[in-house]
N, C-alpha and C positions, 0 to 999 in steps of 0.2 A: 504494500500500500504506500502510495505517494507519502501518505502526510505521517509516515516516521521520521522520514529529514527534518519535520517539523512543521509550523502552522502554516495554511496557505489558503489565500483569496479564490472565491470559486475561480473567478477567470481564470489565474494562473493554474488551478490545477483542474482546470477542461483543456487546457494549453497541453498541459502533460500528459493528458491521456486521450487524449482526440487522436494522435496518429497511432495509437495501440490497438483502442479499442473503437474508434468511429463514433464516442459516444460527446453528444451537446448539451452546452451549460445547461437548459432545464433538466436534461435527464439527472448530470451531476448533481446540480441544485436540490431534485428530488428523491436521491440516491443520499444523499449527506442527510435529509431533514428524517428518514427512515434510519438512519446510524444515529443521530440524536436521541429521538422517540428511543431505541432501542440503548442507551446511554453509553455508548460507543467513543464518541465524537463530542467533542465541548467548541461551542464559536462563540467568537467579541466581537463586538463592533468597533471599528477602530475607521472614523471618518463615516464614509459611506459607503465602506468594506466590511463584510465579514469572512472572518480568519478563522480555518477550522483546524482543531487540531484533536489527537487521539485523546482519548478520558482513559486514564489509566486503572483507574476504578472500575470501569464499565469492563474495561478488557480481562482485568483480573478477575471479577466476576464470572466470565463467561469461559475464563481458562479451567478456572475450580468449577464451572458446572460439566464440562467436557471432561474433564479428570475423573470426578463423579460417576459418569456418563461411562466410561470408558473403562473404568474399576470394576464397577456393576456390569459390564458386558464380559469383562472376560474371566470374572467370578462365576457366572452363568452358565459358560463355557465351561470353564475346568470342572466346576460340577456335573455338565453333564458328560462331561468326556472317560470321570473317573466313575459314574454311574454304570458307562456300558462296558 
């Protein structure tokens, strides 16, 4: 993801990803405001820019639900594996 280098204005980062993935600023625009909802992504307003950048909390969050996630799947497993 772009914005581990750190914070960045939509335009600039529709700029960096328009030639990868073909995609434009609304789509961006509506792409970041679903990572917000989802607390992912934190933005400022700084002028008549906003600057988005990762939420560190929302990510760790979602590490330790997949960790979880991921515990409980191959606990599941080795039970049923040592079952048969």
């Amino acid at each position: 993801m772009k914005l581990r280098r750190g914070p960045m204005a939509v335009g600039r980062l529709t700029a960096a990803l328009a030639p990868e993935l073909g995609i434009s600023r609304p789509a961006v625009s509506q792409h970041l405001r679903v990572l917000k909802e989802a607390g992912l992504v934190r933005d400022e307003a700084v002028g008549t820019r906003r600057y988005y950048r990762i939420d560190r909390d929302g990510l760790e969050a979602m590490r330790e639900y997949l960790n979880n996630f991921w515990d409980e799947a191959l606990e599941a497993f080795q039970a049923k594996v040592e079952e048969e």
